[in-house]
Structures are given as structure tokens and as C-alpha cells.
C-alpha positions as CSV (number, residue, x, y, z in Angstrom):
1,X,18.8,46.2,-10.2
2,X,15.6,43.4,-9.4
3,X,15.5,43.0,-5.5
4,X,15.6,39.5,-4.4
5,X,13.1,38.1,-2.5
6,X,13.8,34.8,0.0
7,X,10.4,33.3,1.3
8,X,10.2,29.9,3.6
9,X,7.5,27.8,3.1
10,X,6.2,25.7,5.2
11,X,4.9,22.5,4.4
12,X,2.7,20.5,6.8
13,X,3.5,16.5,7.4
14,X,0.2,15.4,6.7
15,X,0.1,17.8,3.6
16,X,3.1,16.1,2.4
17,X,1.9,12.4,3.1
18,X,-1.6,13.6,1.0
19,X,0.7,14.7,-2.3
20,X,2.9,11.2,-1.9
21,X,-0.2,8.9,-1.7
22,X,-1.6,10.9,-4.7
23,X,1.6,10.7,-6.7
24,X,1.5,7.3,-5.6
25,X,-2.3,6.5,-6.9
26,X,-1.8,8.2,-10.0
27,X,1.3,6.1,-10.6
28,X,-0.5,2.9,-10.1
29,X,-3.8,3.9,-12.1
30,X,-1.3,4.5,-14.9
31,X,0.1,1.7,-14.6
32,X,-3.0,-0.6,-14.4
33,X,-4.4,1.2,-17.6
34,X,-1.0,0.4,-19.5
35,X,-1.4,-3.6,-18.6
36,X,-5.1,-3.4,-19.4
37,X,-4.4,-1.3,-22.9
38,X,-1.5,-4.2,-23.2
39,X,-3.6,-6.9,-22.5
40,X,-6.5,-6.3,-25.4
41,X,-4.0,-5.1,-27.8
42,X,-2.2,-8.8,-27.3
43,X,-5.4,-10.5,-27.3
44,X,-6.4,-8.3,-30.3
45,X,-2.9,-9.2,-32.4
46,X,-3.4,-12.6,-31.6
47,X,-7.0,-12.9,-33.1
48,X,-6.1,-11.6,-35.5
49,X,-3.2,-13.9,-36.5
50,X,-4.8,-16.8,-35.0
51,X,-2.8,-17.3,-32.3
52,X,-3.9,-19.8,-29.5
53,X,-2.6,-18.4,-25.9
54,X,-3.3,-21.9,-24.5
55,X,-2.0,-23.9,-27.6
56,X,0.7,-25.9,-25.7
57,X,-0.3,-25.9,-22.5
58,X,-1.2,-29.0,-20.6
59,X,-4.1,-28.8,-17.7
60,X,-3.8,-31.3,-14.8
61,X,-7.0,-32.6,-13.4
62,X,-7.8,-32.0,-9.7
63,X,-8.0,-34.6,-7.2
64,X,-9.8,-34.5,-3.8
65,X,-8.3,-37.0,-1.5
66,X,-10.6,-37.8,1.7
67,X,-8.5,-38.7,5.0
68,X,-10.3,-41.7,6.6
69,X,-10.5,-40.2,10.1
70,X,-9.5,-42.5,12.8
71,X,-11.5,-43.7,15.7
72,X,-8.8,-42.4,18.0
73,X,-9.5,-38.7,16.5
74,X,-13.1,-39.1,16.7
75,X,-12.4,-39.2,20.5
């Protein structure tokens, strides 16, 4: 017969918040390295097919509007 052993552990709050934020960081490096991998394999697919991202895309121009300031405001 194999004798069973039963242990506790105790696991500390802030030891636990430490191994959550790490999952967490790996998790999003991961993830930022898959969008960035994405990304340049896209870009290289659409070189390579000469594929315009921006082909049909209109661009509106910018306007700055200046306010006339009253003399009312100016007092």
C-alpha cells in the first residue's frame, strides 16, 4: 500500500495578484506580437499583389474656423 499524503498550501494575496498580472502581461505581449506579425504579413501580401490599402478611400480636408470674439467677452 502507497501512504497518502495531504499537504495545505498557503498561498499569499499579494503572491497571487503577482502570478495574475504576469499571466495577464504575457497574455497581452502575445497578443501585441500576433497583431504586429499580422500587420507586416498583410502589408507584405499586399505588395506583393499590388494591393493599395488606401485605394478607395476619400480624405477630407481640415478646416480651422476662428470665432470673432465679442467685445462683450473681451470684458
Amino acid at each position: 500500500m502507497i501512504p497518502m499524503v495531504f499537504t495545505q498550501a498557503y498561498l499569499d494575496p499579494s503572491a497571487t495578484t503577482a502570478l495574475i498580472t504576469g499571466i495577464a502581461s504575457v497574455a497581452v505581449a502575445v497578443g501585441a506580437f500576433v497583431v504586429v506579425m499580422f500587420r507586416k504579413a498583410k502589408k507584405k501580401v499586399s505588395d506583393k499583389l499590388g494591393i493599395e490599402e488606401n485605394k478607395n478611400k476619400e480624405v477630407e480636408e481640415v478646416e480651422f474656423i476662428e470665432e470673432e470674439q465679442n467685445e462683450e467677452n473681451n470684458n
